[in-house]
NUPARO-126363 format. One record per residue: residue number from 1; residue in three letters; x, y, z of N, C-alpha, C in turn. Coordinates in Angstrom, 1 decimal. Example, Ala and Ser with C-alpha at 12.3 -4.5 7.8 and 13.67 -1.06 7.14 Angstrom:
2
<site num="1" residu="ALA" n_X="13.2" n_Y="-5.7" n_Z="7.8" ca_X="12.3" ca_Y="-4.5" ca_Z="7.8" c_X="13.2" c_Y="-3.3" c_Z="7.8"/>
<site num="2" residu="SER" n_X="12.8" n_Y="-2.2" n_Z="7.1" ca_X="13.7" ca_Y="-1.1" ca_Z="7.1" c_X="12.9" c_Y="0.0" c_Z="7.9"/>
REM end
This chain:
65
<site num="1" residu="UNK" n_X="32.6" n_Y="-96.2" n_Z="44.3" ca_X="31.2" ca_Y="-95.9" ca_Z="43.9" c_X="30.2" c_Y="-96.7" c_Z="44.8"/>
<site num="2" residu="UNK" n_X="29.6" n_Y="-96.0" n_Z="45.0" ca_X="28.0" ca_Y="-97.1" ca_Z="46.0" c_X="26.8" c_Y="-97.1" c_Z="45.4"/>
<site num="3" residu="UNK" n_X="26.0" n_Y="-98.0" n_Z="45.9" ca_X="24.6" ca_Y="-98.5" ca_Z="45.0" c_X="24.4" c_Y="-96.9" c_Z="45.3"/>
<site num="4" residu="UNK" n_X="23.0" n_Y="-96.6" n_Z="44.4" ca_X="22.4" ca_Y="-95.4" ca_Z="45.0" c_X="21.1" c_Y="-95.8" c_Z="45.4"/>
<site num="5" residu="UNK" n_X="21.0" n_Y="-97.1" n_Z="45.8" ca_X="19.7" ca_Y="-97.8" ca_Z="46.9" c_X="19.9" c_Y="-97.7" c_Z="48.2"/>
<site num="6" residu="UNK" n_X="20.8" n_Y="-98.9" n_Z="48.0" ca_X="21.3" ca_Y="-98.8" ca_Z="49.5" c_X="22.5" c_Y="-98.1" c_Z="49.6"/>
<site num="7" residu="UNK" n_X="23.1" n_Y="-97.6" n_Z="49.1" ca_X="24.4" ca_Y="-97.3" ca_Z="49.8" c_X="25.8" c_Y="-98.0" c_Z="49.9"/>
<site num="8" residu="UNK" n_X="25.6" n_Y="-99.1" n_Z="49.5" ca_X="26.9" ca_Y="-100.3" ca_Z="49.4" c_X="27.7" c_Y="-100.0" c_Z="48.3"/>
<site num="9" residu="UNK" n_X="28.6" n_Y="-100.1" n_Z="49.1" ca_X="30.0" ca_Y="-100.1" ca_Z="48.3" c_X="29.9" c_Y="-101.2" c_Z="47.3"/>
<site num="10" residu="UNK" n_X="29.9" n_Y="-100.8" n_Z="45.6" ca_X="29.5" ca_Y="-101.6" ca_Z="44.5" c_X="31.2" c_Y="-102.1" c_Z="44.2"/>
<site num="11" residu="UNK" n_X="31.2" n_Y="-103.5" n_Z="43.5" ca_X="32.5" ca_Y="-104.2" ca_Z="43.1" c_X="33.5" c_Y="-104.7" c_Z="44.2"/>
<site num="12" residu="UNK" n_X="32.9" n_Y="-104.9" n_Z="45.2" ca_X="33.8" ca_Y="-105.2" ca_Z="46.6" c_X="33.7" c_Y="-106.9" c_Z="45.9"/>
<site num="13" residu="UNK" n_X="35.1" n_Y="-107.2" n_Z="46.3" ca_X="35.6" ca_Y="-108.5" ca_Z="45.9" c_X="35.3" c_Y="-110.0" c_Z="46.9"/>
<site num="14" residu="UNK" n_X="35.3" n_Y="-109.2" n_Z="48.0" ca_X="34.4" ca_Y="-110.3" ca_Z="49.0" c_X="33.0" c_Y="-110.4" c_Z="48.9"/>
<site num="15" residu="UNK" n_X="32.8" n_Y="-109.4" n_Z="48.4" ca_X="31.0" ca_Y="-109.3" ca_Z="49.0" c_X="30.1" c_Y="-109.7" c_Z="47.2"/>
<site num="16" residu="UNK" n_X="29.5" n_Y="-110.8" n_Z="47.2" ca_X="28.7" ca_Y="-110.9" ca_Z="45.5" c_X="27.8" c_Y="-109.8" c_Z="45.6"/>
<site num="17" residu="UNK" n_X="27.3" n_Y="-109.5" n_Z="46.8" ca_X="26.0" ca_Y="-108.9" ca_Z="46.1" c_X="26.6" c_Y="-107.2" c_Z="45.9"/>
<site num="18" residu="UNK" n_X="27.8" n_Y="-106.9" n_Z="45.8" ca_X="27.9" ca_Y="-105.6" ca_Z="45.4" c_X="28.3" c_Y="-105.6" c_Z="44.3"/>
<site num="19" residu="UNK" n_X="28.0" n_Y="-106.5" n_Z="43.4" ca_X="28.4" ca_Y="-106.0" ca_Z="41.7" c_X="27.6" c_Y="-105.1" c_Z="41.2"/>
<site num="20" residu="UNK" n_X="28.3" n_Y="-104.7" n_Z="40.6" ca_X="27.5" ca_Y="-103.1" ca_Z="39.8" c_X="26.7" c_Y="-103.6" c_Z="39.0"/>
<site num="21" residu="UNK" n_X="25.2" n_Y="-103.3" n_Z="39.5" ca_X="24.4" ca_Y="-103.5" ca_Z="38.3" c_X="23.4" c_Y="-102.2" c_Z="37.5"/>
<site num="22" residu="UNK" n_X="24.4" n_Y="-101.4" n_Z="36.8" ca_X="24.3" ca_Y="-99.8" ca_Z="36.4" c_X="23.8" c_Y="-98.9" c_Z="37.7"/>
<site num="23" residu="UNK" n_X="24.8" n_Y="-99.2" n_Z="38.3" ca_X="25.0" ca_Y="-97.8" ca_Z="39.9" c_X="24.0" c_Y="-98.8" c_Z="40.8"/>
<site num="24" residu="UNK" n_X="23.6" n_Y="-99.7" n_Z="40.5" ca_X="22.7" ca_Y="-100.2" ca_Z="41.6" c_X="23.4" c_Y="-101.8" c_Z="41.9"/>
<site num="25" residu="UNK" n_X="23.4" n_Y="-102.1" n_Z="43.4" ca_X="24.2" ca_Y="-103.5" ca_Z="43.4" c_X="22.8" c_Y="-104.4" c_Z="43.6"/>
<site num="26" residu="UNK" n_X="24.0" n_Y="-105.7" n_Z="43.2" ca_X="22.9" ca_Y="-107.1" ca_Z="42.7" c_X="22.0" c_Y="-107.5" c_Z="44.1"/>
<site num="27" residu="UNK" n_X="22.2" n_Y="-107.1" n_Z="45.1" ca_X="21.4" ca_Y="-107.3" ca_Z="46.2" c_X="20.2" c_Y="-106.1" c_Z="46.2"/>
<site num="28" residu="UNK" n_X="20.0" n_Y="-105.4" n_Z="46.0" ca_X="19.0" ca_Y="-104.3" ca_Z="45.5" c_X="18.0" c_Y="-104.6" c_Z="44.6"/>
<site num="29" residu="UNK" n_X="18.9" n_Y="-105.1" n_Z="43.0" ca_X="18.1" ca_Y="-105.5" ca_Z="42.0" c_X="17.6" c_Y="-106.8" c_Z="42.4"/>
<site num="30" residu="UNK" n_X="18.6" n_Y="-107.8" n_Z="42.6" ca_X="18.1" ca_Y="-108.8" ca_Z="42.8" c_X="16.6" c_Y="-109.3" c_Z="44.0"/>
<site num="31" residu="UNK" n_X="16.2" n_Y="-108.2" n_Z="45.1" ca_X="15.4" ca_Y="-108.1" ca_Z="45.6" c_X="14.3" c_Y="-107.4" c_Z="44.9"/>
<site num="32" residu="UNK" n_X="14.6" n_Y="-106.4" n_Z="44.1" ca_X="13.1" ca_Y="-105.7" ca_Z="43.2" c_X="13.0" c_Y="-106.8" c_Z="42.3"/>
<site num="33" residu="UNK" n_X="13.7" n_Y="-107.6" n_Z="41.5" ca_X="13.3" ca_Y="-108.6" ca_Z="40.5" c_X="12.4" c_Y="-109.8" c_Z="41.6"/>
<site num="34" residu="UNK" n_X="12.7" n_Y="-110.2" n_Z="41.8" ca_X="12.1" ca_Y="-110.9" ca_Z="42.7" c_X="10.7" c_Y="-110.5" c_Z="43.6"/>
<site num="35" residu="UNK" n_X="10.5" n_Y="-109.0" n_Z="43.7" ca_X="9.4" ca_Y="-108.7" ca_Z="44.1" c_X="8.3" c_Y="-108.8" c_Z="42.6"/>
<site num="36" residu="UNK" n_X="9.3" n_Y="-108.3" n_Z="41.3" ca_X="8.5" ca_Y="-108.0" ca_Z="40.5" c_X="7.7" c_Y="-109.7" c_Z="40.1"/>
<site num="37" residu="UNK" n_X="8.4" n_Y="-110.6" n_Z="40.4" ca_X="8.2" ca_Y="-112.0" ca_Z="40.1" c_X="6.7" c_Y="-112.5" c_Z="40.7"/>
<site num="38" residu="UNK" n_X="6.8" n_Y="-111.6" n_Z="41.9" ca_X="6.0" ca_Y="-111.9" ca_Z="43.0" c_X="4.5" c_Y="-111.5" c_Z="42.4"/>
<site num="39" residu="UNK" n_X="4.5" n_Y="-110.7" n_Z="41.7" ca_X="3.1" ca_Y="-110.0" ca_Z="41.0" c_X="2.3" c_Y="-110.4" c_Z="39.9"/>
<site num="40" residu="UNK" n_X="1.0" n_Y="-110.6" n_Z="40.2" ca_X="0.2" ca_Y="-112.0" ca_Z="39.6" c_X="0.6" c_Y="-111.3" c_Z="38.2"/>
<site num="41" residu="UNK" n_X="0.3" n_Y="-109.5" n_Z="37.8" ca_X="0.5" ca_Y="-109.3" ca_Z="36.4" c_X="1.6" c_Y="-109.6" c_Z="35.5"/>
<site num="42" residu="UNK" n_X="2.7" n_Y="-109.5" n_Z="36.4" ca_X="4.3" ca_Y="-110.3" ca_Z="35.7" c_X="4.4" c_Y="-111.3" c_Z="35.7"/>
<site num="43" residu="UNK" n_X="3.3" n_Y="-112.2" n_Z="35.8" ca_X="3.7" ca_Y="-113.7" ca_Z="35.7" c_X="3.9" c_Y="-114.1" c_Z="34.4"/>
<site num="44" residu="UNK" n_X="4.7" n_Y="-115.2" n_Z="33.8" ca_X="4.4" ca_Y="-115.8" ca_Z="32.7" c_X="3.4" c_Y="-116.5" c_Z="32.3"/>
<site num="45" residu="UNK" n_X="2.4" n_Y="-116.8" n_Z="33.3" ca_X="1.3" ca_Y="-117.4" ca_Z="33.1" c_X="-0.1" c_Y="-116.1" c_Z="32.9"/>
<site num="46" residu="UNK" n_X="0.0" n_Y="-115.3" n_Z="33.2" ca_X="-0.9" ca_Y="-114.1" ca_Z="32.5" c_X="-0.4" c_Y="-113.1" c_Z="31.7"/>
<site num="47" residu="UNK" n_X="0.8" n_Y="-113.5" n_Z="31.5" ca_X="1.3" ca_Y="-112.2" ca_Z="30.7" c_X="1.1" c_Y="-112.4" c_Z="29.0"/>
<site num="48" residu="UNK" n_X="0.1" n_Y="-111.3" n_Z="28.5" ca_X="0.2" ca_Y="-111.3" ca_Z="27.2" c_X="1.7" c_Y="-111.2" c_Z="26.2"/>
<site num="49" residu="UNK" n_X="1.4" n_Y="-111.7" n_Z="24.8" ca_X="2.2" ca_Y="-111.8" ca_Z="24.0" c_X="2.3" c_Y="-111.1" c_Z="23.5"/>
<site num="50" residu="UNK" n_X="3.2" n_Y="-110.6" n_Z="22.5" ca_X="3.8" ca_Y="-109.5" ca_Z="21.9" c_X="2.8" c_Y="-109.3" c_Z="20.9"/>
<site num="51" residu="UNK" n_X="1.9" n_Y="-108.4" n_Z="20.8" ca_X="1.3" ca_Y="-108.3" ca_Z="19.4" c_X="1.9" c_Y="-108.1" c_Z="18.3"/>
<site num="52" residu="UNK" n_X="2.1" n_Y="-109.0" n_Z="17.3" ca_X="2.7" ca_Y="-108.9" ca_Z="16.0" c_X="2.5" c_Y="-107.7" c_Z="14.6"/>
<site num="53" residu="UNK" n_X="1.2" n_Y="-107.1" n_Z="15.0" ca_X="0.8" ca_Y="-106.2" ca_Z="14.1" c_X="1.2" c_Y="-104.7" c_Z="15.2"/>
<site num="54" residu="UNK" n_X="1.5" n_Y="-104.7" n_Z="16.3" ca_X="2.1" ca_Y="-103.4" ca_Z="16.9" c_X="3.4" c_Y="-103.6" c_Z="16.0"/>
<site num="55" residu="UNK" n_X="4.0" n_Y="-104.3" n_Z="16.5" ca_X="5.4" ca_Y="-104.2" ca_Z="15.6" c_X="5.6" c_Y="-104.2" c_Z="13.8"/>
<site num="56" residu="UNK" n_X="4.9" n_Y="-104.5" n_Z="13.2" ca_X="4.5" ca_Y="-104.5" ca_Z="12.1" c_X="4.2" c_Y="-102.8" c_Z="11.3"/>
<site num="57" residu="UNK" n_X="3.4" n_Y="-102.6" n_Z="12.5" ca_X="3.0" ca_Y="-100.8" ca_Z="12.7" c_X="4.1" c_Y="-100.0" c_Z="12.8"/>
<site num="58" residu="UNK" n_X="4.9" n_Y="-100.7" n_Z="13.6" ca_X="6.3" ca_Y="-99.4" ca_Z="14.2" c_X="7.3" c_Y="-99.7" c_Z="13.2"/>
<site num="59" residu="UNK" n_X="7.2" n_Y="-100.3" n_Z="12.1" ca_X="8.1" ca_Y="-100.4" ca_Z="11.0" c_X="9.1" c_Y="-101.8" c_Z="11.0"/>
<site num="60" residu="UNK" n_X="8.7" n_Y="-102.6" n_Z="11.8" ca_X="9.1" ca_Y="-103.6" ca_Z="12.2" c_X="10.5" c_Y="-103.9" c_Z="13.2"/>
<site num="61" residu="UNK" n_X="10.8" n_Y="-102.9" n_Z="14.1" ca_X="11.6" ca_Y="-102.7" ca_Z="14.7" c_X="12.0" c_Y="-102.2" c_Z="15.9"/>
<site num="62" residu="UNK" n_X="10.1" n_Y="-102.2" n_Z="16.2" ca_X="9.9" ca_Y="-101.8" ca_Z="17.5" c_X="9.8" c_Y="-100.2" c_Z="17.9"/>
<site num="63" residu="UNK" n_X="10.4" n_Y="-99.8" n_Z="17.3" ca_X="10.1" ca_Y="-98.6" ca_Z="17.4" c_X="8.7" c_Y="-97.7" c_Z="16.9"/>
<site num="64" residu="UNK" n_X="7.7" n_Y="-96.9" n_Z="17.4" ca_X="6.7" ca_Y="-96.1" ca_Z="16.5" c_X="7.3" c_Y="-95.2" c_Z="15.3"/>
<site num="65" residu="UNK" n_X="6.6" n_Y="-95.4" n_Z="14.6" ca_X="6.7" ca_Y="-95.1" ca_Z="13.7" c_X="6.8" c_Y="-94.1" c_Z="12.3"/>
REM end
């Protein structure tokens, strides 16, 4: 099986960054996570918190309701 990003052969035993990370390998993800890190809105320093009364709303389980 291969990423379907790049094309690399996923679970190769020499290589770390082709672990399967659901059809995509960890060199792929691991470069989108890291972009996503990169963006002032995903920071943990501006990112709001979970509103308590959303979930409250959705039956308490996250889900709507």
């Amino acid at each position: 099986m291969n990423c379907k990003l790049c094309g690399r052969s996923l679970d190769e035993p020499d290589d770390p960054l082709s672990t399967d990370c659901g059809g995509d390998c960890w060199g792929c993800i691991g470069e989108i996570e890291a972009e996503l890190e990169a963006l002032p809105s995903m920071s943990p320093e501006t990112a709001s918190p979970p509103d308590p009364a959303m979930n409250a709303k959705a039956g308490g389980d996250g889900r709507a309701g």
